[in-house]
N, C-alpha and C positions, 0 to 999 in steps of 0.2 A: 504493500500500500504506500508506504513511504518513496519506493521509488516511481511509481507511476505520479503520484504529486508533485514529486522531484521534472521528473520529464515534461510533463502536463506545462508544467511550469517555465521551462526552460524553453519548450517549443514557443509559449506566448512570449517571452522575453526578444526569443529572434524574429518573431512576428514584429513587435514593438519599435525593437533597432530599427527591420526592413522598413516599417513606415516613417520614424524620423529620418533616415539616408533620405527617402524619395521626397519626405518634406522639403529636407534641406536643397534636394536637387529642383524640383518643380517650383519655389518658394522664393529659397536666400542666393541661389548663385542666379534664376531668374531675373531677379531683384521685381520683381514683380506678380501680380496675381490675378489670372483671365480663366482660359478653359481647363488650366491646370489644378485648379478649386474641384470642378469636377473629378479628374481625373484620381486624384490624392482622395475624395470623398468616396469614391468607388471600391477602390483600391482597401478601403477602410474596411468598407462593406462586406466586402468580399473576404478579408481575411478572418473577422470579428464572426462572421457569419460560420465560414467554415473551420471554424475552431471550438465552435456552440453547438455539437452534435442534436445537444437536445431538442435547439431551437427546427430543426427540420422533424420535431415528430409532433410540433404544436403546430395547429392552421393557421391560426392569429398570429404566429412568429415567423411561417412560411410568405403570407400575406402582408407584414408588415416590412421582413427584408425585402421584398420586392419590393415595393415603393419606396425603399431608403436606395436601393440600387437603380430605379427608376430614378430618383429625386439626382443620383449622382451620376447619370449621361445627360440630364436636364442642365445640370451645371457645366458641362462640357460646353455644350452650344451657350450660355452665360450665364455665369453665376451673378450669384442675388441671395439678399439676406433671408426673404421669406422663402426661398429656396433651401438655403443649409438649416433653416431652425428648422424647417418639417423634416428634413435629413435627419437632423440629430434627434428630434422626435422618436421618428420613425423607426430609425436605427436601436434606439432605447429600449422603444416596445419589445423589436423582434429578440433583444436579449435578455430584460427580464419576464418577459411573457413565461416561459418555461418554469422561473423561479416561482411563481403566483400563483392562486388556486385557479383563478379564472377572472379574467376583463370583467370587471364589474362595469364602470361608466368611464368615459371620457372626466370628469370634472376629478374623479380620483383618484385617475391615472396623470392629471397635470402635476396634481400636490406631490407623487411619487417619482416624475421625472424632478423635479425643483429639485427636491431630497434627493435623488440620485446624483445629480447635478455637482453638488454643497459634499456630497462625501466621497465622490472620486478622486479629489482636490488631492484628497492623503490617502488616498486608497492603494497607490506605486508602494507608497512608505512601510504603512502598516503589513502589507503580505512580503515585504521581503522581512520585516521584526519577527513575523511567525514563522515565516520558512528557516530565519534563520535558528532558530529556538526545535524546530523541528527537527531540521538536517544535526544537529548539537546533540539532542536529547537518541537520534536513533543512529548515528555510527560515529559521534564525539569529536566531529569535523575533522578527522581523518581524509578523508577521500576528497575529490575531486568535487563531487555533488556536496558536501559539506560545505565546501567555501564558496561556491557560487555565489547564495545569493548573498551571502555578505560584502560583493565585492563593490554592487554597482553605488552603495549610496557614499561609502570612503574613497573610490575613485570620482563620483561625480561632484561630494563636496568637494575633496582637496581638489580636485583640476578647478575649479569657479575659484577658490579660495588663495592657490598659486596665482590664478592669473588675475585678480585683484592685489597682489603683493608685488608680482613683477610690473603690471602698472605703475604702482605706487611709489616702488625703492628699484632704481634702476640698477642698482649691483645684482640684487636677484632678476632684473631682467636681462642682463648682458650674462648672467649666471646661466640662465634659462635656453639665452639665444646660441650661447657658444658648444653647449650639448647637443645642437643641431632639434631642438623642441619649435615647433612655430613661435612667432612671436606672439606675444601676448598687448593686448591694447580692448580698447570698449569695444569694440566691432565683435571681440572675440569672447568677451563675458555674454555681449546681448544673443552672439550665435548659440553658445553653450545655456542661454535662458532660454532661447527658441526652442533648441531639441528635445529641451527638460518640462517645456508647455505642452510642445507635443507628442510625446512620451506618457506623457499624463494624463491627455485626453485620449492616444489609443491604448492606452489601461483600462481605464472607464469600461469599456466595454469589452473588452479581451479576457478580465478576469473580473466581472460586475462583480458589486457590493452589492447586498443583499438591504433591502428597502423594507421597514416595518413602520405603517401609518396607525396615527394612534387613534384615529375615528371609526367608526363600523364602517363598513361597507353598504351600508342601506342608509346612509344619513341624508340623503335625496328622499327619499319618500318618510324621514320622519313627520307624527301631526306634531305640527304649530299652531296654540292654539292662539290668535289673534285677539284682541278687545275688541269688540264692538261690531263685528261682524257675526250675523245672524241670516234666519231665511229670511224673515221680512228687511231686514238693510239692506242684503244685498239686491232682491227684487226690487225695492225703492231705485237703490243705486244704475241700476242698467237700466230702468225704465230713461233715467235722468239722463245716463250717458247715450242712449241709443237716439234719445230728441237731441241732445247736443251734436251728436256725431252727425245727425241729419241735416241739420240747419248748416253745418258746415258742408259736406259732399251736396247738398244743393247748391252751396253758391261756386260750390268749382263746376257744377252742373253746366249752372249758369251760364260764369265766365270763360272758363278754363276751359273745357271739352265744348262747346257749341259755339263758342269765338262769339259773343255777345258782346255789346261795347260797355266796357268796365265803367264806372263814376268817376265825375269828372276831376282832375288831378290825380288819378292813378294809372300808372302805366302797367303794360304787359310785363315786360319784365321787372317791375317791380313786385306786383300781383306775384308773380312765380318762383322769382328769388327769397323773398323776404317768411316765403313760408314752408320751403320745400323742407328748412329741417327740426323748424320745431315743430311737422306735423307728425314726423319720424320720431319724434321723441315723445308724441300723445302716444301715438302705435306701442311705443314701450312700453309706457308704463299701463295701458291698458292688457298688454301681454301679462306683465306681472302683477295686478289683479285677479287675473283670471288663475294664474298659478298659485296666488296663496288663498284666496278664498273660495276656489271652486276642486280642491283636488281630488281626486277617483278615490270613492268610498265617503266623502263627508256627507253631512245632510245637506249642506248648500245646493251641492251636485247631484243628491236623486233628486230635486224638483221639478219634473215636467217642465214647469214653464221658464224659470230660471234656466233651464240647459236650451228652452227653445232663444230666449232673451240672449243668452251668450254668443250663441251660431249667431243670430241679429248683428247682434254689436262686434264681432270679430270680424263678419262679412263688411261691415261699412268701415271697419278696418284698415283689410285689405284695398278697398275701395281708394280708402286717405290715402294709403302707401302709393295704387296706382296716383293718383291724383299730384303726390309729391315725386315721384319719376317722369311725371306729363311737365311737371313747371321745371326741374330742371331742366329736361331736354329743351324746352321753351328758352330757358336762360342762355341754354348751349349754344341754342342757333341765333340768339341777339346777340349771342359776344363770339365764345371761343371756348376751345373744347381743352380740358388737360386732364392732368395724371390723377389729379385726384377728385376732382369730379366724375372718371369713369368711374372711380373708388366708392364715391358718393353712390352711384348710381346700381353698383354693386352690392351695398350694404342692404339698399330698399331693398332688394330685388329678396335679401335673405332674412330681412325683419316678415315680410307678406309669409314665405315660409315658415320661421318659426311662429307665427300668427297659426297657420294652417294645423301645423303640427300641434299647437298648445290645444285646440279644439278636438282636436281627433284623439291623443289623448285624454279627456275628459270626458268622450264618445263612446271609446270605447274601454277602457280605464287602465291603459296602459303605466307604467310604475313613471318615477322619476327618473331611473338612468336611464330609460329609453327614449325618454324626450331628450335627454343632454346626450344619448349617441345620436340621437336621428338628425339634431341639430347642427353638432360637432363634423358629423357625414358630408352633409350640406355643405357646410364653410369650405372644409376640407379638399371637396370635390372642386370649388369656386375657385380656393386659394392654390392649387396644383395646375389647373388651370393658367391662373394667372406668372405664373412660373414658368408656361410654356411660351406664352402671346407677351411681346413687347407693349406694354400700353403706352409708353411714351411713342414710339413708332407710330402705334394708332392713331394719337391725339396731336402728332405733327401733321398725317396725312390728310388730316380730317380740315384742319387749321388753314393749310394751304389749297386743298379743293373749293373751300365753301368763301375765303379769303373776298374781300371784296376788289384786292389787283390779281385777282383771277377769276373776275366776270361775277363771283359768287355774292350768297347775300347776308354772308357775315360782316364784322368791323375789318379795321386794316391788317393785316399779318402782325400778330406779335411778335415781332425777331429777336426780342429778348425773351421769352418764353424758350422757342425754338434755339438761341443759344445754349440756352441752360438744360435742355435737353442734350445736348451732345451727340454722340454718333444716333444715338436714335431720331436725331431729325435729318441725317445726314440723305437720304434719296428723298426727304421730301424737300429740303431744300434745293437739292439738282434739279428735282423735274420742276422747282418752280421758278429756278432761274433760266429753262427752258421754252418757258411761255412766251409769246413775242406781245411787244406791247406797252414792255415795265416803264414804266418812269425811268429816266435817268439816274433819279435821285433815290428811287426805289432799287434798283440794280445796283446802284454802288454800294449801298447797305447791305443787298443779302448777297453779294459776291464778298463783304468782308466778313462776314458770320461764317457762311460757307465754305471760305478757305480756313476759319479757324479751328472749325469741326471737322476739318479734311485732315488737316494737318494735324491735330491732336489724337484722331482714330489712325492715320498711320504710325503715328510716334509709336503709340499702344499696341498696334501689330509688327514693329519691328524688336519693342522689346517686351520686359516681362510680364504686361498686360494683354496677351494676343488671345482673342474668343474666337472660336466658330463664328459667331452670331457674327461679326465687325468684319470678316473676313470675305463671309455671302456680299455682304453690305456695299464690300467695295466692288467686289465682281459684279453685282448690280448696277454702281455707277457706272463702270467703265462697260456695259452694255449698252445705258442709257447714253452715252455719250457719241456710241460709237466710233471712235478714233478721233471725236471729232475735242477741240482743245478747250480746258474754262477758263471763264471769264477773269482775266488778271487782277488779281486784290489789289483793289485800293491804298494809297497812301495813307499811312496814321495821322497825317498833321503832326502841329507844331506840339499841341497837346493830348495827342490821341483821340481814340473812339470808343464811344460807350456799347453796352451791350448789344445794342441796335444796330448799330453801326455808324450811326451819327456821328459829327466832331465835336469834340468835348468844347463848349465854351470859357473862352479866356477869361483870364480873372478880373474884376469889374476896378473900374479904375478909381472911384472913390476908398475901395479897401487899401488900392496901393498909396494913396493919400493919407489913410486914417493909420494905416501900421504896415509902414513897407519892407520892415525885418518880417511883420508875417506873411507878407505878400510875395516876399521870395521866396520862402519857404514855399509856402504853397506851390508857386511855380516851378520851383523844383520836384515836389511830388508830382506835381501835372507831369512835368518831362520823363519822373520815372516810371509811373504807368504807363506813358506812351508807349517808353522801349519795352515794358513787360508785356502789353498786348500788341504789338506788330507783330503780325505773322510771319513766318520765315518768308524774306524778296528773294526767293529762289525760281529757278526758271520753271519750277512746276505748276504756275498761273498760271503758266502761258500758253504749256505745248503740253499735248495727247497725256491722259490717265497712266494709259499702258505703260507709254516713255519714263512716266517718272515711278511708276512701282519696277520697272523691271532694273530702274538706280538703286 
């Protein structure tokens, strides 16, 4: 027994090493981090996995590596944050799932990844203090297997610990140097803290800690018993809200859905913006009503007419929810569309859901962990999703079709928006400096946004930031191009260009009168923002895509 714990053991440690070398290689000599996020997330997966014999005789740990090895060629093509946390999520499940009696709910299993999270920290620490206490107690560190695992935490202090002395007292580092040892300096303490970060986090799941929550497991369908909620309040109470909710979905009836002319001094987009989201936030807390005073088994809930009143009041609900997705979109098409507006727009779409679900439970009286998996499902299904589909991408293309210096019947292009997207606006700003037509003064602007998201996404794919994703991207410019050359960037001026592209306005000349030590100052930061946003004057404005990636 002692030596198959021994072995067991030894095998995950050279797992461990294998994955900080590949850190170290994808990561720090990269010097950067793109589709290599993915590839090191995979890699993870794959080793964690197949070193977790048990986790392949559990479905829920079958199904859950699979979406953590899905989640890690999803990175490949570009990684993103709400990509690697459902990773590590997912990754979590499929290794302590095995240890657990059984997946009670999502809201359970968050408080048990947190705690997993919090003790893997010293989880490296603690199993080499027990191995070594073991290998000690069963052949009295004799052997080879004895001293193992005492070796990594005296070798990996004293190296951090030498090489903050050789820093510090240059005799031990001319000491150090002359024995033919690397040099020692900060670059080489922070590389030796990188391996030892992630070293740490593939412990975590190579050799999981065992996780014990101190609440039941049924604390979602505990009764709570409320003050002052009864059958006759709450009957009162939905009667109230079902005429309130009405009076309201009439006047979107009204306004909003059959384009009626609003009262005078109030605009459409006023009308639409001003309430799209405190109506999302009636929708909630009418959700959570229904969840503490109506739940499967109370008396609230067998009443006939109360569960009819409920269906009532959930269905004008839903209703508000559609109602608050009609006046965003309304907002979207008077202005412009972004990242997180689709976000917005997304949320409604899963509050009408959990609306849907909070009823159907009550219907048919299904427990509490099953509305918090059915929900958790949902999101789940949305936010993997969105992991796949650029929404920035989306919300540029959108921005420049609908643009009103492209015929369309939005406001003007925001090119400071679409700066700030970065390579995700990058073919929507080619094909819209392709349109014939522009203003002069409009072309010079998105010809300097565009070469600086040109030249910032190739920076990013010559070195340690290179995705999939940015790589399609350019092959799709230099399609749309067809051989053919872009528009040479603009001059920065005397004082540069703002986001837009605009020329930064000079400093006002009463300031240079009133305090002109700070007036030069200023003009001096004006000149060094200039030079920091001039795009490189390299002959790649000028001539063919091709020409300059095959440089």
């Amino acid at each position: 027994m002692t030596w198959r714990v021994e072995s067991s053991f030894v095998v995950k440690m050279v797992a461990a090493a294998m994955l900080v070398a590949l850190a170290d290689i994808l990561f720090w000599e990269a010097r950067g981090v793109g589709s290599t996020l993915g590839a090191f997330t995979f890699s993870w997966a794959a080793l964690s996995l197949l070193l977790t014999p048990a986790a392949w005789r559990r479905r829920g740990s079958v199904v859950a590596g699979a979406v953590a090895l899905m989640l890690g060629a999803v990175m490949v093509n570009g990684p993103g944050l709400i990509a690697l946390l459902m990773f590590g999520a997912a990754l979590a499940v499929a290794i302590l799932l095995p240890r657990a009696a059984a997946f009670d709910h999502v809201g359970r299993w968050a408080v048990r990844l947190i705690v997993f999270g919090m003790v893997s920290v010293v989880g490296p620490w603690v199993d080499l203090f027990r191995l070594a206490r073991l290998a000690k107690k069963g052949n009295k560190g004799a052997t080879m297997r004895g001293w193992l695992p005492l070796l990594p935490l005296p070798l990996i202090g004293g190296a951090i610990f030498l090489t903050l002395f050789a820093s510090a007292n240059p005799v031990i580092g001319q000491a150090v140097a002359s024995i033919g040892m690397p040099s020692f300096d900060v670059e080489t303490v922070v590389r030796l803290l990188f391996w030892g970060a992630v070293f740490t986090i593939a412990w975590s799941t190579l050799r999981p800690r065992r996780v014990r929550l101190p609440f039941p497991a049924n604390v979602a369908d505990l009764d709570i018993t409320v003050p002052g909620i009864s059958t006759g309040s709450v009957t009162l109470a939905l009667v109230t809200f079902n005429a309130l909710f009405a009076l309201e979905n009439g006047l979107d009836l009204a306004f909003l859905w059959s384009g009626a002319p609003l009262p005078k001094g109030v605009t459409l987009a006023s009308y639409a913006h001003q309430g799209a989201y405190p109506l999302i936030a009636t929708a909630l807390l009418a959700g959570l009503f229904v969840l503490v005073a109506l739940r499967p088994g109370s008396a609230t809930a067998k009443v006939p007419l109360i569960r009819r009143l409920v269906v009532a009041w959930v269905a004008q609900n839903v209703f508000l929810v559609a109602s608050s997705i009609l006046r965003t979109l309304d907002y979207i098409a008077a202005y412009s569309l972004t990242v997180l507006r689709i976000a917005a727009l997304i949320w409604m779409a899963l509050v009408a859901v959990g609306l849907v679900l909070i009823v159907w439970r009550m219907l048919r009286g299904k427990s509490g962990a099953w509305l918090i998996n059915a929900n958790a499902i949902a999101a789940g299904l949305v936010l993997f999703a969105c992991t796949i589909v650029d929404l920035g991408s989306v919300a540029a293309t959108w921005n420049v079709n609908h643009a009103k210096e492209a015929g369309g019947t939005g406001q003007a292009l925001d090119l400071c928006y679409l700066n700030q997207l970065d390579s995700s606006a990058l073919t929507a700003l080619v094909a819209m400096e392709q349109r014939p037509g522009l203003s002069p003064d409009f072309a010079t602007r998105l010809a300097w946004v565009r070469s600086g998201t040109l030249n910032a996404t190739r920076k990013r794919l010559e070195g340690g930031g290179w995705t999939w994703r940015d790589q399609r991207r350019m092959a799709q410019v230099e399609a749309m191009l067809g051989g053919r050359p872009l528009p040479a960037a603009p001059d920065a001026g005397q004082y540069g260009r703002n986001c837009d592209g605009s020329l930064r306005v000079p400093p006002q000349r009463d300031a240079v009168e009133t305090n002109p030590d700070a007036a030069t100052a200023n003009t001096r930061a004006d000149a060094n923002a200039a030079a920091d946003a001039t795009p490189p004057t390299d002959a790649d404005s000028a001539e063919p895509l091709t020409n300059q990636a095959a440089r």
